[in-house]
Every structure is written in structure tokens, then in C-alpha cells.
N, CA, C and O of each residue as an XYZ file, in Angstrom:
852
protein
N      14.865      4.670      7.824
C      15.126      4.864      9.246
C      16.228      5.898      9.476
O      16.189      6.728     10.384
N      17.058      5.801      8.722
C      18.048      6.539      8.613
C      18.741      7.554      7.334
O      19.178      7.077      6.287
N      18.737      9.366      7.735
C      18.793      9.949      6.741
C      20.326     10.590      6.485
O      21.227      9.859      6.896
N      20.662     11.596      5.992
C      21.478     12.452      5.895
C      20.817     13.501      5.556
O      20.344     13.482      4.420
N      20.585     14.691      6.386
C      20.539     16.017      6.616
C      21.427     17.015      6.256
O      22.327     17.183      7.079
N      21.452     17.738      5.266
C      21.844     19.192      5.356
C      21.617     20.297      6.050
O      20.539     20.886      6.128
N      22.973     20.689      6.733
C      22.042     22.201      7.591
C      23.749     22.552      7.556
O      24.800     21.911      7.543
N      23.088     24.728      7.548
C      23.860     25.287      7.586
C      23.807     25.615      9.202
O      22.798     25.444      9.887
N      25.086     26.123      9.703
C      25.221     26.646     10.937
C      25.708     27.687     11.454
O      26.790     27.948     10.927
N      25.380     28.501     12.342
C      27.044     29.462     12.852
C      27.375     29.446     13.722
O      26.594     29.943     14.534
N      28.567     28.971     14.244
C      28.758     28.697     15.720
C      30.463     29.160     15.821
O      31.429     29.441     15.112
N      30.213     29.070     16.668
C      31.770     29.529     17.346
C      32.992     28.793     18.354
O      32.877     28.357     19.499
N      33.942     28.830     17.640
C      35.493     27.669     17.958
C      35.772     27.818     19.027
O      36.006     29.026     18.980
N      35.948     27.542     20.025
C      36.400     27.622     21.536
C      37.994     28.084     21.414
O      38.418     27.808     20.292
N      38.945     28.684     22.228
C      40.183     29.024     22.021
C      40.858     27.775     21.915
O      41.562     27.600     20.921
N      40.750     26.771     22.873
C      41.574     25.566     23.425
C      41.663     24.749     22.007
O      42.607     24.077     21.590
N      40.253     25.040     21.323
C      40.740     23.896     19.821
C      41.389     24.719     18.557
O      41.333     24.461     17.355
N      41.965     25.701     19.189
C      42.705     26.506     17.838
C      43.833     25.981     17.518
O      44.451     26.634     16.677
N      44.379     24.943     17.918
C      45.656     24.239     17.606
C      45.647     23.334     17.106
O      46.671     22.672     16.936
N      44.292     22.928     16.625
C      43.805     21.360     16.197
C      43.521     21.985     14.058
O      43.399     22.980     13.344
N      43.564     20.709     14.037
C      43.440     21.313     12.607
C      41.694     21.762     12.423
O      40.856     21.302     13.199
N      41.422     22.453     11.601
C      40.360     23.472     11.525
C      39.075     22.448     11.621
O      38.165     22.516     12.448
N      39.264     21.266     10.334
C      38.066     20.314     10.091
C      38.035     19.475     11.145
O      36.937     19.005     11.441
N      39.243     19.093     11.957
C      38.792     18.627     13.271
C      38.365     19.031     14.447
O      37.901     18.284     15.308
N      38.564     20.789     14.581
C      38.293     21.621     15.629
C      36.871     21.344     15.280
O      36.121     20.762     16.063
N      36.389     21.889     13.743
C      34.824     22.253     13.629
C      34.017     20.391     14.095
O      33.412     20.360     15.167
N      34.049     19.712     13.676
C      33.939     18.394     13.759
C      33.739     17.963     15.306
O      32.694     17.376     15.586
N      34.743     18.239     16.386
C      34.187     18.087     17.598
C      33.320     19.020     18.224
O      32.667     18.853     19.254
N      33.394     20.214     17.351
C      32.259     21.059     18.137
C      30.744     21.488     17.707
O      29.859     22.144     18.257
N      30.875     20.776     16.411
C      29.448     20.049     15.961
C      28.981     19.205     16.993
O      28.022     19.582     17.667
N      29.645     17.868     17.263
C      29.536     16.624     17.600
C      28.691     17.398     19.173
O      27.525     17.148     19.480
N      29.386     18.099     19.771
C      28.911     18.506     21.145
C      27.756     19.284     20.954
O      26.814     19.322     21.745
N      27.873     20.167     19.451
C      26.104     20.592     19.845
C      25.075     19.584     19.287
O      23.922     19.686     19.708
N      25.327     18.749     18.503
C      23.985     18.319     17.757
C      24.042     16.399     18.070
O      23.045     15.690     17.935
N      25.131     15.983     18.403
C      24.942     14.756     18.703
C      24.315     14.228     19.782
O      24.744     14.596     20.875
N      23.330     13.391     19.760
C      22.582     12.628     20.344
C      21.352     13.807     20.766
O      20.786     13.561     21.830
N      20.944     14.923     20.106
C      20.238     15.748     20.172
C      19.069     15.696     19.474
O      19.375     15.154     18.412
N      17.881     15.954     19.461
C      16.815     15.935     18.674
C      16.425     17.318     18.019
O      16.279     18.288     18.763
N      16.245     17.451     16.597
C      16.132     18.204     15.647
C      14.826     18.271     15.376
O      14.657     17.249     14.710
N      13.492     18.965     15.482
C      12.127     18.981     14.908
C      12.132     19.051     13.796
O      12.555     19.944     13.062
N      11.407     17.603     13.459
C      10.941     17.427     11.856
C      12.467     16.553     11.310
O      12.585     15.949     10.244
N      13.128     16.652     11.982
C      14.714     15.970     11.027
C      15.053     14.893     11.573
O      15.568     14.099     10.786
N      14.928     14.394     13.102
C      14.657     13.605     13.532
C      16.093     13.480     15.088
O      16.147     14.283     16.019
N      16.634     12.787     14.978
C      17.833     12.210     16.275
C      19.029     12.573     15.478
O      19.209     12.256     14.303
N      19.800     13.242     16.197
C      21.418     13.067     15.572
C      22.102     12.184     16.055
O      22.211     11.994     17.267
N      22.748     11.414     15.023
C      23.548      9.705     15.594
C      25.086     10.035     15.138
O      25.994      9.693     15.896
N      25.406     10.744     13.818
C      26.648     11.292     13.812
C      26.850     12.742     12.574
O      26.323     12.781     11.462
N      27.725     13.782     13.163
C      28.225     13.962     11.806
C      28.924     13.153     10.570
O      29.975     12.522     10.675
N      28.350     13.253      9.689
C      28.555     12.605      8.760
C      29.672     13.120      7.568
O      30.316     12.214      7.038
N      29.902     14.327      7.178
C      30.773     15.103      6.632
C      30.913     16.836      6.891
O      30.130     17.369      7.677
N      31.728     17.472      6.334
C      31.550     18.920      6.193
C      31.855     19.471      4.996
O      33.002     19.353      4.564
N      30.977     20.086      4.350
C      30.796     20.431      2.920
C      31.633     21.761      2.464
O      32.297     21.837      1.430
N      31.454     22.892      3.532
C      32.261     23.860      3.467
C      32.312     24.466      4.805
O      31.496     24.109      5.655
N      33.261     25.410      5.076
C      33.702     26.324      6.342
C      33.772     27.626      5.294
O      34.327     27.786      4.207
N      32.868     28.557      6.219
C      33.245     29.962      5.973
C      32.969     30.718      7.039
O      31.967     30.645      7.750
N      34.482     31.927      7.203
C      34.573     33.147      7.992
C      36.061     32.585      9.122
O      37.195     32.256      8.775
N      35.545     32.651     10.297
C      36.735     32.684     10.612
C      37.083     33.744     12.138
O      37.875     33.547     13.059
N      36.231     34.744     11.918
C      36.144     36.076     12.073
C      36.135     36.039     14.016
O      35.413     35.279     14.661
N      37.301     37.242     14.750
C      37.022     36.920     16.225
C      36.652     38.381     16.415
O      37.356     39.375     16.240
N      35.009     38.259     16.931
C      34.590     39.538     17.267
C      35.410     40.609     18.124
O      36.472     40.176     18.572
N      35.117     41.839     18.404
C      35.646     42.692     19.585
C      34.997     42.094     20.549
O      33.826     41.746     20.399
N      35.728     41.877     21.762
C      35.781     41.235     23.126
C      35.185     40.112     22.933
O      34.145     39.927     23.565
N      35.691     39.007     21.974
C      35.103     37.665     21.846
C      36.933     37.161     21.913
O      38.004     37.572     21.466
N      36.546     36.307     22.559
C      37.808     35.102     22.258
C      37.750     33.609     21.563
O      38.512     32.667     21.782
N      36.634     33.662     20.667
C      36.130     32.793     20.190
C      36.434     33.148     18.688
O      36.730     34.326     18.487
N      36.407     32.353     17.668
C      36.779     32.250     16.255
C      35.245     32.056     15.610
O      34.734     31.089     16.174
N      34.509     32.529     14.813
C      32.962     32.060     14.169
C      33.349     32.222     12.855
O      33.904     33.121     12.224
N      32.824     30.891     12.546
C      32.097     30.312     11.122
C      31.199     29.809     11.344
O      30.799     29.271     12.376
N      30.583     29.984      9.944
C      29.331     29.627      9.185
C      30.119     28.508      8.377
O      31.070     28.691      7.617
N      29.369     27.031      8.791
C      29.569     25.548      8.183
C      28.367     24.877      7.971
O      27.327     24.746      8.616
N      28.838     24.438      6.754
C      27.883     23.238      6.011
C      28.002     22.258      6.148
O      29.047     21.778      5.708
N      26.925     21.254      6.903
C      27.787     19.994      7.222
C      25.833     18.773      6.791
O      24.708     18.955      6.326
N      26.466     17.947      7.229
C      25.477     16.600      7.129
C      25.713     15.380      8.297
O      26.531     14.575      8.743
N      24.486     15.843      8.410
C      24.142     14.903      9.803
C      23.553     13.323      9.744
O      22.476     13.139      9.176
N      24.192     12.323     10.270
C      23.058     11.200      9.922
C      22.116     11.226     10.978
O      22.567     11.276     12.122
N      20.755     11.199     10.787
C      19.475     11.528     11.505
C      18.902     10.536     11.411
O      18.733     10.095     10.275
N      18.390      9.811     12.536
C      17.322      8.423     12.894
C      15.819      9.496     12.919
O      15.437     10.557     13.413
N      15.463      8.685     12.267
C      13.537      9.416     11.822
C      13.142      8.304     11.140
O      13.194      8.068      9.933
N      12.747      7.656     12.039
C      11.353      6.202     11.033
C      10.675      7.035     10.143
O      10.831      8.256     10.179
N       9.851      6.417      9.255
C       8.906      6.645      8.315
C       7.519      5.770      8.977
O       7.717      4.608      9.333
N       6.441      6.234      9.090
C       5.139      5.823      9.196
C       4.814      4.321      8.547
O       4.561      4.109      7.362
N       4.858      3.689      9.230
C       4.558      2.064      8.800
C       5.788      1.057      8.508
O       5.659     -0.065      8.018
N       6.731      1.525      8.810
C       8.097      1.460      9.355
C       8.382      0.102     10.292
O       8.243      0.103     11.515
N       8.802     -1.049      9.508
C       8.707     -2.264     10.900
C      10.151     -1.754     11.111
O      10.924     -1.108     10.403
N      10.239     -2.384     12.579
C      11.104     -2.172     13.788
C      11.683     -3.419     14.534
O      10.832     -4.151     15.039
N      12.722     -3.704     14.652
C      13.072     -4.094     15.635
C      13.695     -3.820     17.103
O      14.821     -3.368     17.311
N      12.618     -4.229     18.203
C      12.868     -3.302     19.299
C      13.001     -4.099     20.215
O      12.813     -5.288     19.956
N      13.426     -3.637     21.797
C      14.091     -4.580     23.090
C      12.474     -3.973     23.976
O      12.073     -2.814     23.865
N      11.991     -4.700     24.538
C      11.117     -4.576     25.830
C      11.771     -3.794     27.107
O      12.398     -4.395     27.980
N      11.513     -2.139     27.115
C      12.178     -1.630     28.016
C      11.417     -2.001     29.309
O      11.991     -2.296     30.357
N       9.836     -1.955     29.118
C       8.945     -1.635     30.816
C       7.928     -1.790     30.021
O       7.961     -1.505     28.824
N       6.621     -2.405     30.814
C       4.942     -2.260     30.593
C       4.159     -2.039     31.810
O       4.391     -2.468     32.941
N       3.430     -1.483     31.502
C       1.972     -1.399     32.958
C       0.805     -1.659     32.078
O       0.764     -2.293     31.023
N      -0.228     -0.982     32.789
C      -0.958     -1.548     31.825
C      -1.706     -0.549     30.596
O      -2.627     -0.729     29.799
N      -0.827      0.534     30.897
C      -1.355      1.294     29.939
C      -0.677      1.118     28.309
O      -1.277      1.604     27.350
N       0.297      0.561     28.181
C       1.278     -0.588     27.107
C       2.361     -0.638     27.430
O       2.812     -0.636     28.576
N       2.960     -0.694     26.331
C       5.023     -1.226     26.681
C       5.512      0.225     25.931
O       5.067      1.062     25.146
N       6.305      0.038     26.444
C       8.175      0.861     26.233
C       8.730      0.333     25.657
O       8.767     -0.798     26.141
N       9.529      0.406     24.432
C      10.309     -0.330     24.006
C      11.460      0.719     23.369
O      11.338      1.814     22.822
N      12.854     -0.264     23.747
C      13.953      0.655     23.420
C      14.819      0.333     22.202
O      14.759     -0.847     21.854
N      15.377      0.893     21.694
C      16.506      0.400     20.389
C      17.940      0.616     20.317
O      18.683      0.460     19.349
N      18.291      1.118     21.855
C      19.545      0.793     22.631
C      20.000      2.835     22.590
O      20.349      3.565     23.518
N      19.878      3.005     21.784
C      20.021      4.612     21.568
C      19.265      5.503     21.697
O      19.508      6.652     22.065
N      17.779      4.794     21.249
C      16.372      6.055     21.350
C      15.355      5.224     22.021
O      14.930      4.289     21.342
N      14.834      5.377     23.312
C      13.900      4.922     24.217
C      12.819      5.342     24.439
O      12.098      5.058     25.396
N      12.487      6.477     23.066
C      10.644      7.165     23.853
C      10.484      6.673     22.565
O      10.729      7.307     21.538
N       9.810      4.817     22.675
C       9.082      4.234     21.519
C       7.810      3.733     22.526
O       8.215      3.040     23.460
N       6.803      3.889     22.509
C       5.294      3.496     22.743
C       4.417      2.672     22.124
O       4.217      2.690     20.910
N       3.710      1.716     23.144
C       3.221      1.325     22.026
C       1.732      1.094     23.240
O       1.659      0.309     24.186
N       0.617      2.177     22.708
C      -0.446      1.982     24.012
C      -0.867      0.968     23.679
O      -0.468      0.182     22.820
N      -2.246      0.915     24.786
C      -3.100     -0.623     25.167
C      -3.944     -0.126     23.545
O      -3.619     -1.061     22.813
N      -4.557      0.552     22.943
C      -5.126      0.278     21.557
C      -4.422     -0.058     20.631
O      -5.072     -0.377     19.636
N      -3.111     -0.141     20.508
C      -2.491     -0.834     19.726
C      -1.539     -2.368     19.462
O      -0.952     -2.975     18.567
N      -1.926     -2.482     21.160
C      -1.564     -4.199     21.103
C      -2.831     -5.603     20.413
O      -4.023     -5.751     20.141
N      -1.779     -6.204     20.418
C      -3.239     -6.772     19.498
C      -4.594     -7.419     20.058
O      -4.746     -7.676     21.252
N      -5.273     -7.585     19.368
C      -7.123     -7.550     19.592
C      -6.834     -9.178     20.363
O      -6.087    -10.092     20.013
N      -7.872     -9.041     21.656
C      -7.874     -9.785     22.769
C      -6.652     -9.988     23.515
O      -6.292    -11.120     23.839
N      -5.828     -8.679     23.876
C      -4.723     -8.934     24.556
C      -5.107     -8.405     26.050
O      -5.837     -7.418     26.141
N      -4.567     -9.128     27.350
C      -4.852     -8.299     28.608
C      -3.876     -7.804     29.193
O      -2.805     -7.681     28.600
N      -4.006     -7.489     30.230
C      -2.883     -7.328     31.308
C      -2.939     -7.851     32.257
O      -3.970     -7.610     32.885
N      -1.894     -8.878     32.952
C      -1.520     -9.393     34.117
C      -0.572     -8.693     35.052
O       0.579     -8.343     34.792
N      -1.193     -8.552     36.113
C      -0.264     -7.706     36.884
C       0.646     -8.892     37.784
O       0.432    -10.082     38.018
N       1.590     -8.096     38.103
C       2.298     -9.425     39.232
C       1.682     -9.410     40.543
O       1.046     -8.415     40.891
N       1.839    -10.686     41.513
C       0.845    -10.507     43.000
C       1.749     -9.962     44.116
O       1.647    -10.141     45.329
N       2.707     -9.218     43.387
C       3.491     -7.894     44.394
C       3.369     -6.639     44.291
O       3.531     -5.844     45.216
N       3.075     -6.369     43.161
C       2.896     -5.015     42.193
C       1.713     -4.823     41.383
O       1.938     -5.387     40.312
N       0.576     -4.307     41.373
C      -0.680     -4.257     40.669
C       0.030     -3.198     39.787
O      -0.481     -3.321     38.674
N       0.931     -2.252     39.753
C       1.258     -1.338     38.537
C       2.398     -1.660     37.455
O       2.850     -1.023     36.504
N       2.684     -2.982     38.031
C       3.504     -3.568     36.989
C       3.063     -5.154     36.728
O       2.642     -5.851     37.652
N       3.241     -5.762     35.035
C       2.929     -6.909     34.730
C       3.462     -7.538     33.698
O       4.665     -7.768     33.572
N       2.520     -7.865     32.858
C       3.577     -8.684     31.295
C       1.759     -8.277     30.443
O       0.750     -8.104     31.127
N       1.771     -8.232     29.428
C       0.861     -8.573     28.454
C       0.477     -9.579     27.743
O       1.267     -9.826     26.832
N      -0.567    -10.365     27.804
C      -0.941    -11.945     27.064
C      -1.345    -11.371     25.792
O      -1.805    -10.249     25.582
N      -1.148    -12.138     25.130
C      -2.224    -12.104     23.667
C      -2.955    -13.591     23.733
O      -2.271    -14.612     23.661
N      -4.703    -13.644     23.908
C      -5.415    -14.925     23.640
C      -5.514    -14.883     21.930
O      -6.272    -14.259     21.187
N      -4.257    -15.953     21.621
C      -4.393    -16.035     20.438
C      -5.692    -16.615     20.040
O      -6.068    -17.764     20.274
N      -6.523    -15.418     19.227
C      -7.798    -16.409     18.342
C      -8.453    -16.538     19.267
O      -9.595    -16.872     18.954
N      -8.238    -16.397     20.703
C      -9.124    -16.859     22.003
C     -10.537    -15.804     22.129
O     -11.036    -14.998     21.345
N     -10.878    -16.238     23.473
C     -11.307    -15.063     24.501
C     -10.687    -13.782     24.345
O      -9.561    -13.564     23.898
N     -11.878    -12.620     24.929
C     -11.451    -11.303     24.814
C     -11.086    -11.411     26.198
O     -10.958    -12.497     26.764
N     -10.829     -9.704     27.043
C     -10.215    -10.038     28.207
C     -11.411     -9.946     29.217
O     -11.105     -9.821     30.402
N     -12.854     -9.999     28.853
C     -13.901     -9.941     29.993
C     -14.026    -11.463     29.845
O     -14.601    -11.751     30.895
N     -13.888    -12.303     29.360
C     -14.490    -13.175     29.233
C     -13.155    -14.197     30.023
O     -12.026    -13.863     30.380
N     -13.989    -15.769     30.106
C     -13.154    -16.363     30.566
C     -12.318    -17.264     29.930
O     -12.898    -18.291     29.576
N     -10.795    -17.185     29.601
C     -10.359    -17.505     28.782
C     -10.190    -19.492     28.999
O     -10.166    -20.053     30.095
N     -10.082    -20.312     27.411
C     -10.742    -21.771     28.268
C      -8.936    -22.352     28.018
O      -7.984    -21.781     27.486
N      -9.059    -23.706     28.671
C      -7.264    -24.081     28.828
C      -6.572    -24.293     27.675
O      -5.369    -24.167     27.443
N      -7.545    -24.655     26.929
C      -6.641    -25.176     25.242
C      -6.034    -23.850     24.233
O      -5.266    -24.005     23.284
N      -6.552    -22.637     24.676
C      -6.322    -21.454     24.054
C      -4.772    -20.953     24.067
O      -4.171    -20.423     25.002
N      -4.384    -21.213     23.001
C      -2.851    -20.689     23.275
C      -2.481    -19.151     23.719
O      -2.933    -18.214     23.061
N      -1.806    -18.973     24.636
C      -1.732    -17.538     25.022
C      -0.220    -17.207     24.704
O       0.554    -17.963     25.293
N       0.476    -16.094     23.777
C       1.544    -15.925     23.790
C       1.925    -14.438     24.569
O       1.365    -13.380     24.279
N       2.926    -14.568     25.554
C       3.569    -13.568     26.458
C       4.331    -12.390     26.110
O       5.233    -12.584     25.297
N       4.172    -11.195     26.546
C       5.132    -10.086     25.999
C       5.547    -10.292     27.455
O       4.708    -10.193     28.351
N       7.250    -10.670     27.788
C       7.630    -10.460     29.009
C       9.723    -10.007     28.788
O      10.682    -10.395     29.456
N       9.691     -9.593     28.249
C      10.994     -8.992     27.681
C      11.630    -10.071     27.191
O      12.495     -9.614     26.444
N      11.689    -11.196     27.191
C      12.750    -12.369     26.768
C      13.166    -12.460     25.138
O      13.913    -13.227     24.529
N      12.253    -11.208     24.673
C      12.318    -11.872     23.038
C      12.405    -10.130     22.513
O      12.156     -9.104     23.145
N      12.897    -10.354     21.001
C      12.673     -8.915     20.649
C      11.871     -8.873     20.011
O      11.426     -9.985     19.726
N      11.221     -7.784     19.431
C       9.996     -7.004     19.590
C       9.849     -6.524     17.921
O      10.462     -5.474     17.728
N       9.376     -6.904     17.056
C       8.392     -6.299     16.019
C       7.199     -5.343     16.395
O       6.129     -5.550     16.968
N       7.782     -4.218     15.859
C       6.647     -3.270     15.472
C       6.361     -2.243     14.344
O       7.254     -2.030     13.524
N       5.255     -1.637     14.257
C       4.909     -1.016     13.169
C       5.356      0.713     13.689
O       5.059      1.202     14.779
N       6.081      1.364     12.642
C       5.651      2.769     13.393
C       3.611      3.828     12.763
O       3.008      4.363     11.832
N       3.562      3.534     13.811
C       2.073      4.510     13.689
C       2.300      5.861     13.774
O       1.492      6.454     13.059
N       2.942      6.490     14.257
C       3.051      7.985     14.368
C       4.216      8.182     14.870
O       4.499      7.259     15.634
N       5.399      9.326     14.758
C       6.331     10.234     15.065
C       5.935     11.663     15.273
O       5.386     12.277     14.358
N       6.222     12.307     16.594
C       5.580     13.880     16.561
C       7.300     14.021     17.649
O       8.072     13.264     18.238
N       7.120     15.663     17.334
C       8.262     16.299     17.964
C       7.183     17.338     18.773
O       6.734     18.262     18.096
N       6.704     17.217     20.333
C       7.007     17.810     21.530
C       6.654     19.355     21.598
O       7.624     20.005     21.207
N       6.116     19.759     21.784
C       6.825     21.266     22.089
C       7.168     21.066     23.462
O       6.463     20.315     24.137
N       8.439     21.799     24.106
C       8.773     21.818     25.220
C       7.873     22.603     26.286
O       8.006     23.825     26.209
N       6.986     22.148     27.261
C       5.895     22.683     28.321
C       6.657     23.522     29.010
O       7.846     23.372     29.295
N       5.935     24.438     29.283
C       6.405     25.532     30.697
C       6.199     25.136     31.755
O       6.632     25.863     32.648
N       5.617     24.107     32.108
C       5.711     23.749     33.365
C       5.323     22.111     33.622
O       4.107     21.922     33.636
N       5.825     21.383     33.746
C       5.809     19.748     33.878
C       5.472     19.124     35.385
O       6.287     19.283     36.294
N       4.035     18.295     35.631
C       4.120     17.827     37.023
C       5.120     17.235     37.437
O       6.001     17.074     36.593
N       5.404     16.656     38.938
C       6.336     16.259     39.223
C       6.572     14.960     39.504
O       7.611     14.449     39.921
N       5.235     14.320     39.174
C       5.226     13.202     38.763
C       5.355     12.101     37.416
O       5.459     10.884     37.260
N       5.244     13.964     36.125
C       5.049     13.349     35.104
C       6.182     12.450     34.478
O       6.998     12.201     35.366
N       6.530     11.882     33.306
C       7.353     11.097     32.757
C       8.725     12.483     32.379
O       8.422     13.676     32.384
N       9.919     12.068     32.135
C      10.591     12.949     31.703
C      10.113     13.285     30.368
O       9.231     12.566     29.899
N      10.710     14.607     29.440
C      10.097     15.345     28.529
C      10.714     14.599     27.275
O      11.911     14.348     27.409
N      10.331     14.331     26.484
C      11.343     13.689     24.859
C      10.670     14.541     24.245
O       9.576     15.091     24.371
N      11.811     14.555     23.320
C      11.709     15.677     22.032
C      11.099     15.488     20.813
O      10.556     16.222     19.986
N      11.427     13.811     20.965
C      10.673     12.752     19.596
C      10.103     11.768     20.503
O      10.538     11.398     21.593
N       9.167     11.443     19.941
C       8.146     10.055     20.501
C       7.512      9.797     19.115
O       7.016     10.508     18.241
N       7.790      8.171     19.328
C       7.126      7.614     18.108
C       6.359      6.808     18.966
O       6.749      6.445     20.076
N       4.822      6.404     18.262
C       4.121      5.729     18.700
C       3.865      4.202     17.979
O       3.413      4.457     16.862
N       3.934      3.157     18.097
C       4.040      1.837     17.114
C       2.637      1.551     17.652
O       1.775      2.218     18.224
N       2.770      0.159     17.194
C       1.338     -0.779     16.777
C       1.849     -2.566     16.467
O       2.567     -2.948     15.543
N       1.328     -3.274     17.368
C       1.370     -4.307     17.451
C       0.630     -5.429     16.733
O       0.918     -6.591     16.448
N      -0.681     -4.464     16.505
C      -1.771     -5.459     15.946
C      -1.820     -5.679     14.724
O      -2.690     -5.103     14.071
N      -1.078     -6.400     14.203
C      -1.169     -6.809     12.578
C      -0.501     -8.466     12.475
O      -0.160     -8.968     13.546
N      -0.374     -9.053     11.565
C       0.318    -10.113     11.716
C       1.601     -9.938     11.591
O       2.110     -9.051     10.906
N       2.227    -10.803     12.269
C       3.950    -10.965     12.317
C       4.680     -9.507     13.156
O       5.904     -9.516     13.286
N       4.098     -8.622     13.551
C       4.219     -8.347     14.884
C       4.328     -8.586     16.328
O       3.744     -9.646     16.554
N       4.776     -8.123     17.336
C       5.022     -8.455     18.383
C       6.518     -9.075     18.186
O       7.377     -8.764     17.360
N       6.546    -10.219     19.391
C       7.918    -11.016     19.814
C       8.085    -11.958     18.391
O       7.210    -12.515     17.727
N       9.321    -11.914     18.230
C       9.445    -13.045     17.139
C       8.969    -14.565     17.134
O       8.786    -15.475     16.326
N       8.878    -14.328     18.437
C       8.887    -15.787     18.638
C       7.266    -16.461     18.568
O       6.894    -17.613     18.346
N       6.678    -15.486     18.795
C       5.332    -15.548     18.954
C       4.994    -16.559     17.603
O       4.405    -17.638     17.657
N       5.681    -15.718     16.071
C       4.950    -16.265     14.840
C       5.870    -17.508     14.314
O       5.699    -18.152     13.279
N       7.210    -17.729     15.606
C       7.731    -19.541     15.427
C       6.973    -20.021     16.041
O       7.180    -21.198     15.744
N       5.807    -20.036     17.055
C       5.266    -20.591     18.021
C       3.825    -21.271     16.816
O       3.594    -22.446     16.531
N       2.977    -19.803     16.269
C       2.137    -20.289     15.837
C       2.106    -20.935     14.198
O       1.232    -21.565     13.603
N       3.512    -20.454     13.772
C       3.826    -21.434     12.695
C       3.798    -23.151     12.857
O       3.311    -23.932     12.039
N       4.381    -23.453     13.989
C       4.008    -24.709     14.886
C       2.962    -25.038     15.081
O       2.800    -26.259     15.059
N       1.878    -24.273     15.333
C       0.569    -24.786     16.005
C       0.103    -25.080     14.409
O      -0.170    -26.248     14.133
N       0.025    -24.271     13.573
C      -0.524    -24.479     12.212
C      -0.250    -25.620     11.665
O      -1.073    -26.227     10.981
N       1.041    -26.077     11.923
C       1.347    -27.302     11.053
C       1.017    -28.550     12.260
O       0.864    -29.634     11.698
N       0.884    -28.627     13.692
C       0.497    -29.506     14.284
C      -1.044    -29.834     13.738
O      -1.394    -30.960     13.385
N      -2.014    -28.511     13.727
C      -3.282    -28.723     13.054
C      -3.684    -29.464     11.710
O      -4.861    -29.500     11.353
């Protein structure tokens, strides 16, 4: 889930941190370009992690700025493909859930990847917002589900097991509707449908039913 990245850089010291010592000048002005930033292919920056070397120094003609070239290491959040998760229930409709991990919030998880015979209930105020059932072992969702069928709830109260199915980095669009979702740089897509996925609580629930049987 979590890497350390090498990358070289060249950037340039602002005047105001020339009084600071050098590895702490360079250090906050890493932090402002690359923290909490998304990197293609490398994944989220969560912190600098060290600095390996500083070189140059150098203040151009009509620059008031100081530039080096630094080597540093980044710790980078990038799941791996099949990757379980523990995640918080940000929002669902019925196209699936959102789920957040307090720092990175474009986690997905569509309606083909919740698990097999799950529906959507909308609330009787809001048809674009609801919760997701799973008919455990039951009925699919055309059919009519019967009373003894245990149904377990995705309604945020519990946290969230998932699989990662895919990570892609974005290209940034030239032009975005104005209705669309805001733009992320990383989106991972998960998957619900396997066992011991979903809410935790779901597989204390049917560990129970198994041993009542």
C-alpha cells in the first residue's frame, strides 16, 4: 500500500527560506510541491521521507531565487491489484458506494462489483440516494425476496472490506461538464463480491447464522 519513491528534482528556494538551514529550507519546499499531490504511475504523496543529496545552489541573472537539483524519497500510497482494504462508507446511489480512507476519497466500488443479488433501496425522500442490501444466498433483485432471507445492509455504520480491482491515473480533460464529479488524478476501483468482503460485520453476522444452523 505503501512505497518509497525516488525522484530527482529541480526547483527553486524562495528568498524568505534562505535563513533556515538548507535541509530544512529544501524539505518545506518539497512538502509544498509534492505533498498530498498525485504522481502518475507512483501513486499519492503522504510525506517526504528523506533527502539523499542537494546539488547547485546557483541564483540566475534577474532571479531572486537559489536552484538545486535534489534527491529525495517520497512515501507514496499506491495499492497493488487485489489489495484488501480497509475503508469508511463515504456516499452511495445506486450506481455503487464511495468509500474513503480519511486521506484519499476517489475509491469506487460500482453496482458490478457489489456482491451477486445485491439491490438498491432508495429512501422515500430521495429516489437518488439509498443504502445497498445484500440477499444473502437469497432472491436476486427482480424477484421477490421471502421473510426468512437474511439481508445484510451497507449503510455507513460499519467499516468496509474491499478488494482493489483496478488503479488508473486520469489524464486531465480539456473541458469537464458542469455537472460532472470533480477531476482525481488516481481512482481506484474495488470489488465487493468475494467472501469476507464488504462490512465487517456482515461475516460476524453470518458466522452466527452458520453455527445457529
Amino acid at each position: 500500500m505503501f512505497y518509497l519513491s525516488l525522484i530527482e528534482h529541480t526547483l527553486q528556494l524562495p528568498p524568505y527560506l534562505f535563513n533556515r538551514p538548507l535541509d530544512e529550507a529544501i524539505t518545506e519546499q518539497l512538502k509544498s510541491l509534492f505533498l498530498d499531490k498525485v504522481i502518475a504511475n507512483l501513486g499519492l504523496c503522504i510525506s517526504v521521507y528523506d533527502i539523499r543529496s542537494i546539488k547547485g545552489g546557483f541564483v540566475f541573472p534577474g532571479e531572486g531565487s537559489s536552484t538545486y537539483t535534489v534527491e529525495f524519497r517520497l512515501i507514496m500510497f499506491r495499492p497493488f491489484v487485489g489489495e484488501v482494504i480497509v475503508a469508511k462508507l463515504k456516499e452511495c446511489d445506486a450506481r455503487g458506494l464511495r468509500l474513503s480512507l480519511g486521506f484519499f476519497e476517489d475509491i469506487y466500488v460500482p453496482e458490478v462489483h457489489l456482491p451477486t443479488k445485491s439491490h438498491f433501496e432508495c429512501y422515500p425522500n430521495n429516489r437518488h440516494r439509498g443504502r445497498w442490501i445484500w440477499n444473502f444466498g437469497g432472491a436476486a433483485q427482480s424477484e421477490e425476496p421471502q421473510d426468512e432471507e437474511p439481508q445484510f445492509v451497507i449503510d455507513g455504520s460499519d467499516r468496509i472490506k474491499f478488494r482493489v480491482h483496478s488503479v488508473s491515473y486520469p489524464s486531465i480533460p480539456l473541458e469537464q461538464p458542469e455537472d460532472s464529479k470533480p477531476f482525481a488524478p488516481m481512482l481506484i476501483i474495488g470489488t465487493l463480491d468475494s467472501d469476507g468482503l464488504g462490512p465487517v460485520s456482515w461475516w460476524e453476522e453470518a458466522e452466527m447464522l452458520e453455527e445457529e444452523s
